[in-house]
C-alpha positions in Angstrom: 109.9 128.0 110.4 107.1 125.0 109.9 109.1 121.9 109.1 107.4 118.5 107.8 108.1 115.3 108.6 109.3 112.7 105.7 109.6 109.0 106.4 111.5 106.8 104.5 109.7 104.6 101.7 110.1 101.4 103.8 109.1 103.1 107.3 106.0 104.5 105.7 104.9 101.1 104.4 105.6 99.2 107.7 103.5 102.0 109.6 100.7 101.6 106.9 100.6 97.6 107.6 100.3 98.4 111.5 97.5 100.6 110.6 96.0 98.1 107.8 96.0 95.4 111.0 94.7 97.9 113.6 91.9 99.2 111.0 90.7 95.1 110.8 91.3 94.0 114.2 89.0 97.2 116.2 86.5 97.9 113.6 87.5 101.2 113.1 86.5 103.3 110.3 89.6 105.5 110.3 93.2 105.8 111.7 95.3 108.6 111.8 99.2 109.0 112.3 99.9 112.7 113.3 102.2 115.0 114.4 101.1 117.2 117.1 101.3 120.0 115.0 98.5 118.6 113.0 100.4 117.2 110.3 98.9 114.1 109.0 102.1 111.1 108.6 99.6 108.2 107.8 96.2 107.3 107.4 94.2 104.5 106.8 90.1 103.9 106.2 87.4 105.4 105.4 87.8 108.9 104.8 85.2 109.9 101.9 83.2 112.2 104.0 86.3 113.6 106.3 87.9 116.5 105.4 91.3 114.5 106.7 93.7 117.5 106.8 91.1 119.6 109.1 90.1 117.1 110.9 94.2 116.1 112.0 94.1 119.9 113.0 91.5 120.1 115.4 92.3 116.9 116.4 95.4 117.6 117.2 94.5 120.7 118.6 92.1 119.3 121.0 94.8 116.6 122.2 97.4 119.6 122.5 94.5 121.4 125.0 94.8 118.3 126.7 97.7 119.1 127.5 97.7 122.3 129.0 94.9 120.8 131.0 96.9 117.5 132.6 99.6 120.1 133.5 96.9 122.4 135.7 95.8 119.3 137.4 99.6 118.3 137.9 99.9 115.8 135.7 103.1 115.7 132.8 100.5 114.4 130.4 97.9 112.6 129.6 98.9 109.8 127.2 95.2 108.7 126.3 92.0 110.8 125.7 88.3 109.4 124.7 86.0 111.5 122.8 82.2 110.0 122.4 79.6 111.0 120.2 75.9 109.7 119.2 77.5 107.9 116.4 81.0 108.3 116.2 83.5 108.1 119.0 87.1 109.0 119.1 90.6 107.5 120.5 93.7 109.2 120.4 97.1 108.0 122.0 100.4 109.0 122.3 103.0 107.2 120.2 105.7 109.4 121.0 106.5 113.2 122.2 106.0 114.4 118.8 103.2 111.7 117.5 100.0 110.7 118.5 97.6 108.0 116.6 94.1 109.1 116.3 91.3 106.1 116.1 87.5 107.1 114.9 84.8 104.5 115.5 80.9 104.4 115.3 79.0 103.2 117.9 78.9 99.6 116.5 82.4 99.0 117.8 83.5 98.1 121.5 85.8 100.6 123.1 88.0 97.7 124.7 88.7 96.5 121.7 89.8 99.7 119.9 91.7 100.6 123.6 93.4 97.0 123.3 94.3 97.2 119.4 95.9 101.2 119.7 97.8 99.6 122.6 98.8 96.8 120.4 99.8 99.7 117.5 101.3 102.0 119.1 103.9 99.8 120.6 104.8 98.4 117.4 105.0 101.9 116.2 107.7 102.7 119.0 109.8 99.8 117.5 109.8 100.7 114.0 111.4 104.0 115.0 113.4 102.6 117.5 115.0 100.1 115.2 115.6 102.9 112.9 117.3 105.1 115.4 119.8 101.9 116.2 120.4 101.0 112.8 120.8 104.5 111.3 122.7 106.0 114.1 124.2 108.8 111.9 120.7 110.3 111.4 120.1 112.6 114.1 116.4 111.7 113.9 113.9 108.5 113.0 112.9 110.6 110.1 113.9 113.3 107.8 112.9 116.9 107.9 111.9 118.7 105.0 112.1 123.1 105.6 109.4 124.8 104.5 108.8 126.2 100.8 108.3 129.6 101.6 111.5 129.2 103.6 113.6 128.2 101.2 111.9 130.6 98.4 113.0 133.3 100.7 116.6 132.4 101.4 116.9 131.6 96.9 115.5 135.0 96.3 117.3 136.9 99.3 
């Protein structure tokens, strides 16, 4: 069973200011909040030539390979991974077990900066859900979980 993750209206929008601020401050063209499962929680940026849904899978696929490979070298994981291109260069970096913040850049921008402002993000991501775990300590989790369509469809009709 696939589930998705729902945030609540006022975790959503302090996520998207995060982003909003990390978007301005490393000249970015494009942030991504995923699962590592590929689903996409937030974005923010230019995205009119980005398929965004495909490009959180094989992101997200490429930084679950990553994976696999810091375990054959011995390592639990690897928290950061740099991807560069002609033009366009990419960031990702965990946020937590389950979520990772993708970054894409052009060449124009400095990868310091972008290194520095994800750092800057991600941290305040961890306290957003960490604040919600302490002040919503009935919820098992930072988030709800919605079950999948066809799941449901086939326990109605069953």
């Amino acid at each position: 069973m696939v589930e998705d993750i729902l945030l609540s209206e006022e975790i959503s929008s302090q996520i998207d200011e995060h982003l909003k601020e990390l978007l301005s401050k490393s000249k970015t063209r494009c942030v991504l909040l995923l699962t590592r499962g590929g689903q996409v929680i937030a974005d923010r940026g230019f995205k009119k030539t980005l398929q965004v849904h495909s490009l959180s899978a094989l992101l997200t696929g490429v930084y679950n390979a990553t994976a696999g490979l810091a375990k054959s070298v011995g390592e639990n994981a690897f928290t950061e991974f740099y991807l560069e291109g002609k033009k366009w260069n990419i960031y990702f970096k965990t946020v937590t077990n389950l979520l990772l913040l993708s970054s894409i850049f052009s060449e124009s921008s400095i990868l310091g900066l972008v290194k520095r402002e994800m750092k800057i993000t991600t941290k305040d991501i961890q306290e957003i859900f960490s604040k919600e775990k302490e002040t919503s300590p009935e919820r098992e989790h930072f988030f709800k979980k919605r079950k999948n369509i066809d799941h449901i469809l086939d326990n109605f009709f069953s």
